[in-house]
DOROSE-225794 format. One record per residue (C-alpha): y, x, z; residue in one letter. Coordinates in steps of 0.25 Angstrom, whole numbers, plus 5000, padded with zeros to 4 digits. Layout:
# residues N
<<Y,X,Z>,"A"> ...
***
This chain:
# residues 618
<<5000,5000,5000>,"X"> <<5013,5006,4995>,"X"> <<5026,5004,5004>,"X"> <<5033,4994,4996>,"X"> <<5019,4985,4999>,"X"> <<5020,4989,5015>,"X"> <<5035,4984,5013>,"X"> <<5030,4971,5005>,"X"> <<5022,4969,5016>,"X"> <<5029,4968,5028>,"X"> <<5042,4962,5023>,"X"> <<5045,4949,5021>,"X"> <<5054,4944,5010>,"X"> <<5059,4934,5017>,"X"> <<5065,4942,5030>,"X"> <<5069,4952,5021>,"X"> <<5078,4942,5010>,"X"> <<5083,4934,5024>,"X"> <<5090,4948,5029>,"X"> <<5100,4948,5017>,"X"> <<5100,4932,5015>,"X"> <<5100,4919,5021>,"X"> <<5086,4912,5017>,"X"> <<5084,4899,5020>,"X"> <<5069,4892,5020>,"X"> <<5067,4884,5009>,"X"> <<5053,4879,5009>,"X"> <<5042,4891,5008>,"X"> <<5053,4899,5002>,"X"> <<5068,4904,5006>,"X"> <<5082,4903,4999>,"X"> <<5096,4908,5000>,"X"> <<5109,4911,4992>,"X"> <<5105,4922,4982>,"X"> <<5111,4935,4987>,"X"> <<5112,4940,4974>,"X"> <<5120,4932,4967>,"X"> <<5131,4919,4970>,"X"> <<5125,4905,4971>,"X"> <<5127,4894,4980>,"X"> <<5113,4886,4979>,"X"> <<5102,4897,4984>,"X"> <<5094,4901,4973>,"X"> <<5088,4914,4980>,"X"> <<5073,4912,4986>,"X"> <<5063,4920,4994>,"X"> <<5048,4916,4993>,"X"> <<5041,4921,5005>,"X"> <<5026,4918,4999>,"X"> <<5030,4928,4987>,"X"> <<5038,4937,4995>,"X"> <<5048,4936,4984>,"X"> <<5063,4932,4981>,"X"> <<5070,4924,4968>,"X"> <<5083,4918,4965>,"X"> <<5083,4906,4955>,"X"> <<5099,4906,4953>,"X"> <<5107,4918,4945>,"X"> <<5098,4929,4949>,"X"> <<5085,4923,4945>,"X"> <<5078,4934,4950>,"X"> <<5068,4938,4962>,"X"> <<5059,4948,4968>,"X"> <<5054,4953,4981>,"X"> <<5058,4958,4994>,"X"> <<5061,4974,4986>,"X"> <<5068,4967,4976>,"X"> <<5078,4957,4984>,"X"> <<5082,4971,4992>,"X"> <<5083,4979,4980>,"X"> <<5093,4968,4977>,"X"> <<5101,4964,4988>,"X"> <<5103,4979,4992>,"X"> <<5105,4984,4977>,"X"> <<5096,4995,4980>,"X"> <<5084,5001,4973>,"X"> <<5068,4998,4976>,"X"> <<5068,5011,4985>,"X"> <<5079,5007,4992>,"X"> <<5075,4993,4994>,"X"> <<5061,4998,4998>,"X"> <<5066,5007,5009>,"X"> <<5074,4995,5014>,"X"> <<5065,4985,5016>,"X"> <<5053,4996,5021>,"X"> <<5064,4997,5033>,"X"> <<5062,4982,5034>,"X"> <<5047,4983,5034>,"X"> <<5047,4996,5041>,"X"> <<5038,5003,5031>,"X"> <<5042,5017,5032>,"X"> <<5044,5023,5019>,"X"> <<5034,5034,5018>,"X"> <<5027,5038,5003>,"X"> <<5012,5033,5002>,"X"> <<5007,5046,5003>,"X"> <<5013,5052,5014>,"X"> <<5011,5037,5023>,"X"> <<4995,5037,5017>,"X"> <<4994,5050,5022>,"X"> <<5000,5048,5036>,"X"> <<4994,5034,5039>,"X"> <<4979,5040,5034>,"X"> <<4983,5052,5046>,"X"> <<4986,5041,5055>,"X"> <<4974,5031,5051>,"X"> <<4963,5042,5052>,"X"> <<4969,5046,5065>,"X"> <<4966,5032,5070>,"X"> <<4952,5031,5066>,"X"> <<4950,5044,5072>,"X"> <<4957,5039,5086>,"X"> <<4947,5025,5085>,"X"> <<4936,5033,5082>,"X"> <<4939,5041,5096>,"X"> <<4941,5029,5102>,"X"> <<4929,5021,5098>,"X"> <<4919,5033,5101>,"X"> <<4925,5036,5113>,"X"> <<4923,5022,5118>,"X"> <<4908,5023,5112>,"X"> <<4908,5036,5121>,"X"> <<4910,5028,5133>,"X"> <<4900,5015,5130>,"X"> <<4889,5025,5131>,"X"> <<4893,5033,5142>,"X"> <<4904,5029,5150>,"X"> <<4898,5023,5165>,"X"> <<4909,5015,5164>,"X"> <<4903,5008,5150>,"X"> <<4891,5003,5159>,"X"> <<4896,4986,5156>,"X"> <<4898,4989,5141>,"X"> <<4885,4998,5139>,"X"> <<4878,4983,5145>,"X"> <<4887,4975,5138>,"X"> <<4881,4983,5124>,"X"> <<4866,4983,5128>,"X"> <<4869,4968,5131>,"X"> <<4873,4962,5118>,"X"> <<4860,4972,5114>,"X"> <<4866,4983,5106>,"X"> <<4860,4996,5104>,"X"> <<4864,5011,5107>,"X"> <<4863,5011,5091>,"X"> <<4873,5000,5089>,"X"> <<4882,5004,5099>,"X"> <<4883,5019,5091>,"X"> <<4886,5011,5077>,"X"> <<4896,5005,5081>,"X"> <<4900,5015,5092>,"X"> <<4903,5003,5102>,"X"> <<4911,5008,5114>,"X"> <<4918,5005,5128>,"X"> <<4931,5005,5133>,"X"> <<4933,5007,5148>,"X"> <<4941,5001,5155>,"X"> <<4952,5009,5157>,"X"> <<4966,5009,5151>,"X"> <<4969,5023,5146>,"X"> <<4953,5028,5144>,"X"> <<4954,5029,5130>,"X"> <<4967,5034,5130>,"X"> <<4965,5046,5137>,"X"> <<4954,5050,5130>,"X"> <<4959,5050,5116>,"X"> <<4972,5055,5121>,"X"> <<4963,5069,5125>,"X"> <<4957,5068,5112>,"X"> <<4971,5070,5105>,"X"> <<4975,5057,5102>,"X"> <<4988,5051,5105>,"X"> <<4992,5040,5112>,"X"> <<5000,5035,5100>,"X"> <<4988,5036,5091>,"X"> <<4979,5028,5103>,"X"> <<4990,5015,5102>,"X"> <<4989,5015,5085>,"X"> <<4975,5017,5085>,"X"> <<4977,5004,5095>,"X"> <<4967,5010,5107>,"X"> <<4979,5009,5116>,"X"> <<4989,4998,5121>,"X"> <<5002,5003,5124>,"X"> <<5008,4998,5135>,"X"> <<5022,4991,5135>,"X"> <<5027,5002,5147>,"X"> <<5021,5012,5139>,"X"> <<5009,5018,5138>,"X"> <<4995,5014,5132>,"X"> <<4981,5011,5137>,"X"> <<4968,5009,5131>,"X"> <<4967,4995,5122>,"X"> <<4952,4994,5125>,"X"> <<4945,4993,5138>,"X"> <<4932,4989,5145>,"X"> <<4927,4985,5133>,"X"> <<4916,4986,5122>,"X"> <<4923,4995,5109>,"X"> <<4918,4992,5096>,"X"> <<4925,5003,5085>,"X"> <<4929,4995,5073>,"X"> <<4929,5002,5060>,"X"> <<4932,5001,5046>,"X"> <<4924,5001,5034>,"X"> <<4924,5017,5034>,"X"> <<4919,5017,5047>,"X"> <<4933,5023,5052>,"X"> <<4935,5017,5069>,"X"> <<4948,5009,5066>,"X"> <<4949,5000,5081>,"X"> <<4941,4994,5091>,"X"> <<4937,4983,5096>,"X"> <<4934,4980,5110>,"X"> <<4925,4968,5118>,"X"> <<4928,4967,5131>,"X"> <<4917,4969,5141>,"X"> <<4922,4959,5154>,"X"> <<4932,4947,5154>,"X"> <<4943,4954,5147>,"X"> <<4949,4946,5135>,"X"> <<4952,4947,5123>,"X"> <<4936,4950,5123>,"X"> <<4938,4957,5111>,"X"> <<4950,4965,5105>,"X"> <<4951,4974,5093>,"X"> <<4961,4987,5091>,"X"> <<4975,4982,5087>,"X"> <<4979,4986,5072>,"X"> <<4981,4999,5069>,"X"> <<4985,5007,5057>,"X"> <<4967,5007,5054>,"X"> <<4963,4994,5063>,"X"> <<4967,4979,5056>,"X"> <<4956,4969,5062>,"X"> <<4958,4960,5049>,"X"> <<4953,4972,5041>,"X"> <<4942,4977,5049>,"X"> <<4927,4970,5049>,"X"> <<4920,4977,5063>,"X"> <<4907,4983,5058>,"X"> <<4911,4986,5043>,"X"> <<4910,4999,5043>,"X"> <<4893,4997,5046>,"X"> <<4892,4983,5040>,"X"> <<4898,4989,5025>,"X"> <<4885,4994,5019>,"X"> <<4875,4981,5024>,"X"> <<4887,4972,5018>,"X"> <<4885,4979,5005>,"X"> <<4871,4978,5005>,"X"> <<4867,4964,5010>,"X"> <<4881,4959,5003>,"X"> <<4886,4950,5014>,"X"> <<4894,4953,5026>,"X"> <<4892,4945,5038>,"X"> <<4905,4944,5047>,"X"> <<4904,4941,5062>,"X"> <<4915,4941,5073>,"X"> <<4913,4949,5082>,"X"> <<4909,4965,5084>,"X"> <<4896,4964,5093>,"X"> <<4892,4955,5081>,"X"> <<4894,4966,5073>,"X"> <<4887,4976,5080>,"X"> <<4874,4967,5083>,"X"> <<4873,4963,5069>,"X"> <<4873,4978,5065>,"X"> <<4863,4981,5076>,"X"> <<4852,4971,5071>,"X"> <<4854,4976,5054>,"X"> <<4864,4964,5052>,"X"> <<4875,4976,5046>,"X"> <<4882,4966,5036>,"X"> <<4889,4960,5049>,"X"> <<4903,4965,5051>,"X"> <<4914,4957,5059>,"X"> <<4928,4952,5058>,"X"> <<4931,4955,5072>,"X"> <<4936,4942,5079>,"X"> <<4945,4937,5066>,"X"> <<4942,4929,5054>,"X"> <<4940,4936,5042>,"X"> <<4954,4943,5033>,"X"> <<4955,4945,5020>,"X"> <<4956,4962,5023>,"X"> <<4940,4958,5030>,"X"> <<4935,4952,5017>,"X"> <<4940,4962,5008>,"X"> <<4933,4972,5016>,"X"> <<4920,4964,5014>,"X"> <<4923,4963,5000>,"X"> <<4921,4976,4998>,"X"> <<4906,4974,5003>,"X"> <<4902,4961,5001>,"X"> <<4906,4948,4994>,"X"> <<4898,4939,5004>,"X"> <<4902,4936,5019>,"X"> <<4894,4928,5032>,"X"> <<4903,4924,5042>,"X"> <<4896,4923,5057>,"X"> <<4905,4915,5063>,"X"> <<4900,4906,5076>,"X"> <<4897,4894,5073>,"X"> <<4905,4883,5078>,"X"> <<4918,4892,5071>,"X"> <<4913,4892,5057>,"X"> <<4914,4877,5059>,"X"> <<4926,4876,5062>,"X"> <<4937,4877,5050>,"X"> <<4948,4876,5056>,"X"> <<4952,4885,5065>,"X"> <<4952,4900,5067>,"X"> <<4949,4904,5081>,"X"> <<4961,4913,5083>,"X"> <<4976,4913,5090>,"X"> <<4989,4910,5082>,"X"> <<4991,4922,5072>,"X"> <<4995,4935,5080>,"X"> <<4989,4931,5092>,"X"> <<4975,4939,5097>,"X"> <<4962,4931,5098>,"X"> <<4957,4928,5109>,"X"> <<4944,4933,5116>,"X"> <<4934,4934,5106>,"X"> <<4938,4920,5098>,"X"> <<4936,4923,5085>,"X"> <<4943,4917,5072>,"X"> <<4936,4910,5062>,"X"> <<4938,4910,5048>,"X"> <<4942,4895,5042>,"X"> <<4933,4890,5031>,"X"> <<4944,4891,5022>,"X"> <<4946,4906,5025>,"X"> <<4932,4909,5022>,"X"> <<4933,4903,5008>,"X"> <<4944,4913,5006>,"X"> <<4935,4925,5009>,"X"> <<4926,4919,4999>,"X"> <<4938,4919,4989>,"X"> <<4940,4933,4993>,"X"> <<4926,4939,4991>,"X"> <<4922,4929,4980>,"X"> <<4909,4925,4989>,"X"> <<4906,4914,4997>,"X"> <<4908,4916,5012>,"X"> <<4896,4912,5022>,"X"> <<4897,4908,5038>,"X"> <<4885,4912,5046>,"X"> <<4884,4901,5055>,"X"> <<4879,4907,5069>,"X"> <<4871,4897,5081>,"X"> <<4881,4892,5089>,"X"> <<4887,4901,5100>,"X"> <<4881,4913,5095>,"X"> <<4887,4925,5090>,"X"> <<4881,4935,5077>,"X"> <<4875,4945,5088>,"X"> <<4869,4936,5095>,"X"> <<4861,4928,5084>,"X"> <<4857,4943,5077>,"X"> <<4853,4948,5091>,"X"> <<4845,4936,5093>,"X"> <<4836,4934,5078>,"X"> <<4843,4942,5065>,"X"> <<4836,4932,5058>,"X"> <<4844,4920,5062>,"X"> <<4857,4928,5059>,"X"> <<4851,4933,5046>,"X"> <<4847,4918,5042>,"X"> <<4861,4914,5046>,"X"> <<4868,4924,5037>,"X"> <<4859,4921,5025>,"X"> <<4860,4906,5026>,"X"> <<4874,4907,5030>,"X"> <<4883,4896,5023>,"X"> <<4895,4899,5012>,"X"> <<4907,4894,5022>,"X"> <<4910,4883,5012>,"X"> <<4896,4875,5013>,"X"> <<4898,4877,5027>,"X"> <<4912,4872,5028>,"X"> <<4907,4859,5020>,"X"> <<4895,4855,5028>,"X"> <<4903,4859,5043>,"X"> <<4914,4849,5039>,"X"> <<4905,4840,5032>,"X"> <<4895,4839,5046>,"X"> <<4908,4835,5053>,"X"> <<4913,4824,5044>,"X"> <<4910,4809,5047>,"X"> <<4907,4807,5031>,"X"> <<4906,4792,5032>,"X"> <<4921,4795,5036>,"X"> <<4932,4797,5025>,"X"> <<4942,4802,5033>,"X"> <<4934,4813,5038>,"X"> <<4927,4815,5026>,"X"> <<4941,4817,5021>,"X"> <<4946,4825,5031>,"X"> <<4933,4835,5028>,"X"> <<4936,4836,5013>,"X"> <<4949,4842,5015>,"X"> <<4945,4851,5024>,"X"> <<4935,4856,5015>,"X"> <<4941,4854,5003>,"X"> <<4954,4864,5009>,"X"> <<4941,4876,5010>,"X"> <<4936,4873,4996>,"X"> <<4951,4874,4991>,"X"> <<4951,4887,4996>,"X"> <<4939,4892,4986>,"X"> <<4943,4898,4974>,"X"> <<4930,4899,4965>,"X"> <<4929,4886,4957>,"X"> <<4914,4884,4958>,"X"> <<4912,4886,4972>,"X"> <<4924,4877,4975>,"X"> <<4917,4866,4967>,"X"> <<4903,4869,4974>,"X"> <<4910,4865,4987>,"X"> <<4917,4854,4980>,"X"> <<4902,4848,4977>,"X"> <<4897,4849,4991>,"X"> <<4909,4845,4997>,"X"> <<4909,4832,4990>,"X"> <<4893,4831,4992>,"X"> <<4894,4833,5008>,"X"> <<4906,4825,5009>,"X"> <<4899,4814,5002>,"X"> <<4912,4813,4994>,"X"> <<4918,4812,4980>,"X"> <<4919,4828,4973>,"X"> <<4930,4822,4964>,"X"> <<4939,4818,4976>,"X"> <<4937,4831,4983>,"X"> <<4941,4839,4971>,"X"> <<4954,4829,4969>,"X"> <<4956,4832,4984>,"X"> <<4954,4848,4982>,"X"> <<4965,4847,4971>,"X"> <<4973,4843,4980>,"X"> <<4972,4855,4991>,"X"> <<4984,4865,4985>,"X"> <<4977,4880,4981>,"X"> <<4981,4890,4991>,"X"> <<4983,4906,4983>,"X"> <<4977,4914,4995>,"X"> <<4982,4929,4992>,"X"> <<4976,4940,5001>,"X"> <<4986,4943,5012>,"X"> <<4996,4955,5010>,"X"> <<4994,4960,5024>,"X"> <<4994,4956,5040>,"X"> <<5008,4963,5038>,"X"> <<5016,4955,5030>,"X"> <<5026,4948,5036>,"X"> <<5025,4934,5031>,"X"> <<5010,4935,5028>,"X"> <<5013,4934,5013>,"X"> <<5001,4933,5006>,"X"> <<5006,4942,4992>,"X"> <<5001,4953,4984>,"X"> <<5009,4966,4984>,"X"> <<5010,4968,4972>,"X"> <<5007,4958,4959>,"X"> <<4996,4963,4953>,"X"> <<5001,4959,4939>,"X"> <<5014,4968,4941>,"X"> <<5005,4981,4945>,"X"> <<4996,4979,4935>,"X"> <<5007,4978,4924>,"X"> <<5014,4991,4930>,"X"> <<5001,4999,4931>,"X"> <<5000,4996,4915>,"X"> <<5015,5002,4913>,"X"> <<5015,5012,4922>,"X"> <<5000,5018,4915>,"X"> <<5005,5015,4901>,"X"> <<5018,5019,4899>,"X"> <<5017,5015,4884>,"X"> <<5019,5000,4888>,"X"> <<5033,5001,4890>,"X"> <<5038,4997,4875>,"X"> <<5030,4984,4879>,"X"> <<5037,4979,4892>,"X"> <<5048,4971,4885>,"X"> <<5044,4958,4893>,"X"> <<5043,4963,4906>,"X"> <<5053,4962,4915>,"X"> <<5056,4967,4929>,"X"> <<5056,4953,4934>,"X"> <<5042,4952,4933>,"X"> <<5037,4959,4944>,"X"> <<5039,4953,4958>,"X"> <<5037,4966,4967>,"X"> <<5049,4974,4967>,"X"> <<5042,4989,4964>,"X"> <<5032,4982,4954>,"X"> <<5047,4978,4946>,"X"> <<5054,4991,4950>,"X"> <<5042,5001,4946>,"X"> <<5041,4991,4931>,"X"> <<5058,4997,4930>,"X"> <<5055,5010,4932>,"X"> <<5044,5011,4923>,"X"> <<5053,5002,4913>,"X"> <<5064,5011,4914>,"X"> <<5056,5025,4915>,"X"> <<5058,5033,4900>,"X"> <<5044,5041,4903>,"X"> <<5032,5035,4910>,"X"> <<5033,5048,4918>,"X"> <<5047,5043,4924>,"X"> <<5042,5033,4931>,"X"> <<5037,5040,4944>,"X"> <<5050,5048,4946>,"X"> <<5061,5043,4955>,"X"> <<5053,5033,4959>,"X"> <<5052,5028,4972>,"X"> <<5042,5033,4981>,"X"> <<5037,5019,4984>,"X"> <<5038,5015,4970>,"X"> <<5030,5028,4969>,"X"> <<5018,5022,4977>,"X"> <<5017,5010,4968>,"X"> <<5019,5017,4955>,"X"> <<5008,5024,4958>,"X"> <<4999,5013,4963>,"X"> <<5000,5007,4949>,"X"> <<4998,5019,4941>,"X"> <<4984,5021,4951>,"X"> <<4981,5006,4946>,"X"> <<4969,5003,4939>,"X"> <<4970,4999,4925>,"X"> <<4960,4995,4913>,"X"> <<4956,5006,4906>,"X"> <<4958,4999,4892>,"X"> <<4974,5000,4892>,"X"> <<4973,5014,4893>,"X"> <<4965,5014,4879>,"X"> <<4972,5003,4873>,"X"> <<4988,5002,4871>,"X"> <<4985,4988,4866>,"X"> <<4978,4986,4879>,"X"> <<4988,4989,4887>,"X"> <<5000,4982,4881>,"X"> <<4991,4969,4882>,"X"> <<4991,4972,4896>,"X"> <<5005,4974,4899>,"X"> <<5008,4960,4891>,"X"> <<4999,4953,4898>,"X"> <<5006,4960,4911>,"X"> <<5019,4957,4908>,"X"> <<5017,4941,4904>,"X"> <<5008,4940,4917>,"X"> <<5019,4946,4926>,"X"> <<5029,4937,4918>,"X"> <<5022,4923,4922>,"X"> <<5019,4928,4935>,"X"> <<5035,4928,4936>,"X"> <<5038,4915,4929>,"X"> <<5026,4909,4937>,"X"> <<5035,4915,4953>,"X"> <<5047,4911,4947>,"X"> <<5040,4895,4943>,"X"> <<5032,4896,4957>,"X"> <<5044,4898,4964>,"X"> <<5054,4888,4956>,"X"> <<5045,4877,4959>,"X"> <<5044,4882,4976>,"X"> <<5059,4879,4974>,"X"> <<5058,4867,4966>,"X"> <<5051,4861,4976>,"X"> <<5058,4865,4988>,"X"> <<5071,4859,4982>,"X"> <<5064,4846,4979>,"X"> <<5059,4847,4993>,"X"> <<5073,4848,5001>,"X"> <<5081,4843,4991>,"X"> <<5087,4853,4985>,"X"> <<5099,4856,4976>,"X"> <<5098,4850,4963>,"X"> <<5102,4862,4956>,"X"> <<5092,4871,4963>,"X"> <<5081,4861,4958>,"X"> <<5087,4861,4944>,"X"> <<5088,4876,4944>,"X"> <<5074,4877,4948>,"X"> <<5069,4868,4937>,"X"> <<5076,4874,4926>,"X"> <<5071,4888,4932>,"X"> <<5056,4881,4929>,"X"> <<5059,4877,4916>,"X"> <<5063,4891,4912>,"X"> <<5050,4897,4919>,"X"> <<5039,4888,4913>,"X"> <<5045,4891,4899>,"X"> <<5042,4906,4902>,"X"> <<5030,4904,4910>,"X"> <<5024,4895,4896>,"X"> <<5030,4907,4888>,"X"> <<5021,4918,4896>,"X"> <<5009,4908,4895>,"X"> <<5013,4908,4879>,"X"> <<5014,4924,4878>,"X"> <<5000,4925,4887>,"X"> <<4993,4915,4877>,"X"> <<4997,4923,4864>,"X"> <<4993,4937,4871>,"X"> <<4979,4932,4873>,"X"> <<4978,4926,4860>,"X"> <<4984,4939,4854>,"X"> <<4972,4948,4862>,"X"> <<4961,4938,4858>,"X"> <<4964,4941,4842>,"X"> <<4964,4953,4844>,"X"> <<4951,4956,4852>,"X"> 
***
């Protein structure tokens, strides 16, 4: 990630806009008085979902949060950049020389867990004072084998115990708070985050100790707790056990995920090594891709009276720990987003009531193995859980269950499966298929993108970067020969301001080779991503290949602006209807469309004759 997408990320248009302009609300979106030019109605919008600006009166122009700075300060895209990594504190620091020092500061880190997590080992197998934990361990029925694997530990029960010992080992005490082992008190200080309790190192899929997590061994609550995050710890993108369970996934192509680590542990001890766990919190989208990289298929142990239950995830208000050892559940309709992320169907392992993975496994490997295999897709369960509880001879709550079931089919996107579930629906709710499907058209389609990161400020749910935009300045910046046939595209096209400032300098440079010199150091850092970007090996062979290409770029990236500039027109159509706004905004507006859909039908046009034109000639 280069420092324009760290800035990107922990900046939020709106709050930057609002310090040089009064915005007011106006629906999802705000308005104001453009600042850059003279007008009485306001005509300048911000749009929080896109992270983007456009005025619709004299300047008819827009942008993103680079831009509207690079404009409102008059200044360049350095100078703009340096301002608003001030706001986001991201010091500016070249790639090279930040890589290199974050690598120096990761790798110490794993080295210091690593210390930690042995140490604590150490003194489960030693220490008099381990005695409860060493009969705690041979209670649950682990062995001296299982114990080494995982390198389980103990934490006394003393404040400053590991502390003092890595400080003798040449740690300091600065190191200990960001590798999260201490807690630093408010008077000052620190003292030791784990005691009298069970350790279980957690590590990441090269094996490499990045926290700990701790089960308390008396009354103390939270029964469990985890390391904080750290620069190498993020609990949403860490699956406890991966780095043993990576091969078995691959082989037996499914990963089983259960909650908890003593889950983990015993599953492992009894040959079930295709179990990892999510530890206490519903599955992310940073967990699946991880799995993807194994596996397409996933069982989910959850107990059994929280799979049935849909509607609520078991966890505090967002930002708040979870308490004891509750563990979130994912929603029905969650699951069938994992199975739009891996392209697979999603299975729940439906455990006997009130026991956990280890205990059915401990007990017969058979039943669990039989509950794996015959585990349901989430969907069929969903249908016949909902359907068990419906008074059919009912209409209202026949009803009431088809639009709850029919708000999880919405959500999947593979056309065949979604009308397989349509079928059974309609065959278990003794009901008419045609009037569910009527009812299904109704639900409005939800666009899920992957989340930018637990950092952003607003939560916006936005690539970085348009994909379309790299790929056509990855195509100019390779062929320089492309230049003579840029004519159409103009700067406007592309939304991110160093997409459009990289596309004027590489417009303006007399020599391919000038492009790099005097460029920004930053701009630098994406420049050369897109020269590294991969490209199809025909269009260095074919001149004819690559011109195709770039047309087809340059009308793409022309109706994806004509389509933001329609999509946001009608937002503000029908927020003006809604309140009652001005008439010559809402005529404004509507002549605005009129011009747009004539250009949008003329790229439709130019789009139709360039594939005709490549058929005659294959």
């Amino acid at each position: 990630m280069t420092v324009i997408d760290e800035v990107k990320e922990k900046l939020d248009i709106v709050q930057v806009v609002s310090s040089y302009v009064n915005l007011q609300k106006a629906g999802r979106n705000f308005r104001a008085i453009c600042p850059f030019h003279a007008e009485k109605q306001p005509s300048f919008y911000v749009f929080p979902e896109r992270q983007s600006w456009h005025c619709f009166g004299a300047c008819s122009t827009g942008g993103d949060i680079f831009s509207f700075v690079m404009k409102k300060e008059n200044v360049d895209f350095a100078e703009a950049l340096r301002i608003l990594a001030e706001k986001a504190g991201v010091p500016l620091v070249p790639k090279g020389v930040r890589e290199e020092v974050e690598g120096r500061e990761k790798e110490r880190l794993f080295q210091l867990n690593e210390s930690a997590a042995q140490y604590y080992h150490h003194l489960l197998l030693t220490a008099p004072g381990a005695a409860a934990a060493r009969a705690y361990v041979e209670k649950r029925g682990l062995t001296a084998e299982t114990v080494r694997n995982f390198s389980i530990g103990f934490s006394p029960d003393g404040w400053e115990v590991l502390k003092q010992y890595l400080l003798e080992k040449g740690y300091q005490e600065k190191e200990l708070l960001a590798a999260g082992l201490l807690v630093a008190r408010d008077s000052g200080g620190s003292y030791d985050r784990f005691r009298n309790r069970l350790i279980f190192p957690i590590r990441d899929f090269q094996g490499r100790v990045t926290g700990l997590g701790a089960r308390a061994l008396d009354d103390s609550l939270p029964k469990y707790i985890n390391s904080p995050q750290t620069a190498v710890f993020d609990k949403s993108a860490t699956l406890y056990g991966i780095d043993r369970a990576k091969s078995a996934i691959r082989e037996k192509d499914l990963a089983v995920i259960v909650e908890g680590y003593m889950d983990v542990v015993v599953a492992h001890q009894y040959g079930e090594t295709n179990v990892v766990a999510s530890m206490g919190i519903a599955l992310t989208d940073r967990q699946i891709a991880i799995l993807k990289r194994l596996t397409r298929n996933l069982a989910l142990a959850l107990d059994a009276d929280a799979a049935g239950e849909e509607a609520t995830l078991r966890v505090a208000a967002a930002g708040s720990t979870v308490a004891n050892d509750v563990t979130p559940v994912p929603t029905w309709s969650g699951m069938v987003r994992y199975e739009n992320a891996l392209g697979a169907e999603v299975r729940v392992v439906i455990l006997p009531s009130g026991r956990d993975p280890d205990e059915v496994i401990m007990e017969d490997r058979g039943m669990w193995q039989e509950l794996v295999t015959r585990a349901p897709p989430i969907l069929d369960y969903a249908i016949e859980t909902v359907a068990a509880r419906t008074d059919l001879s009912r209409a209202g709550e026949k009803a009431a269950a088809a639009d709850r079931l029919l708000a999880i089919i919405n959500d999947v996107k593979e056309p065949v499966r979604q009308a397989h579930y349509m079928q059974k629906l309609a065959r278990v709710l003794q009901t008419d298929e045609k009037a569910l499907w009527a009812a299904l058209r109704r639900l409005p389609t939800v666009r899920r993108e992957p989340l930018r990161s637990t950092g952003a400020v607003s939560g916006i749910s936005l690539p970085l970067h348009d994909p379309i935009e790299e790929y056509c300045l990855a195509l100019l910046v390779r062929y320089p020969d492309l230049k003579p046939f840029t004519e159409g595209l103009v700067p406007e096209y592309f939304e991110s301001s160093e997409s459009r400032e990289l596309y004027l300098r590489w417009r303006d440079a007399a020599e391919a080779s000038e492009l790099g010199k005097g460029l920004d150091a930053y701009l630098k850092e994406y420049l050369d991503e897109l020269a590294g970007k991969p490209l199809p090996a025909l269009l260095g062979e074919k001149e004819s290949e690559r011109r195709h290409s770039l047309n087809s770029c340059v009308l793409r990236l022309r109706e994806k602006w004509l389509r933001g500039l329609e999509r946001k027109r009608q937002e503000l159509l029908v927020q003006e209807a809604e309140t009652g706004g001005h008439e010559a905004a809402l005529t404004k507006y509507q002549e605005h469309g009129t011009e747009t859909g004539t250009q949008i039908k003329g790229v439709y046009e130019l789009r139709r004759q360039q594939r005709y034109a490549r058929r005659k000639i294959s």
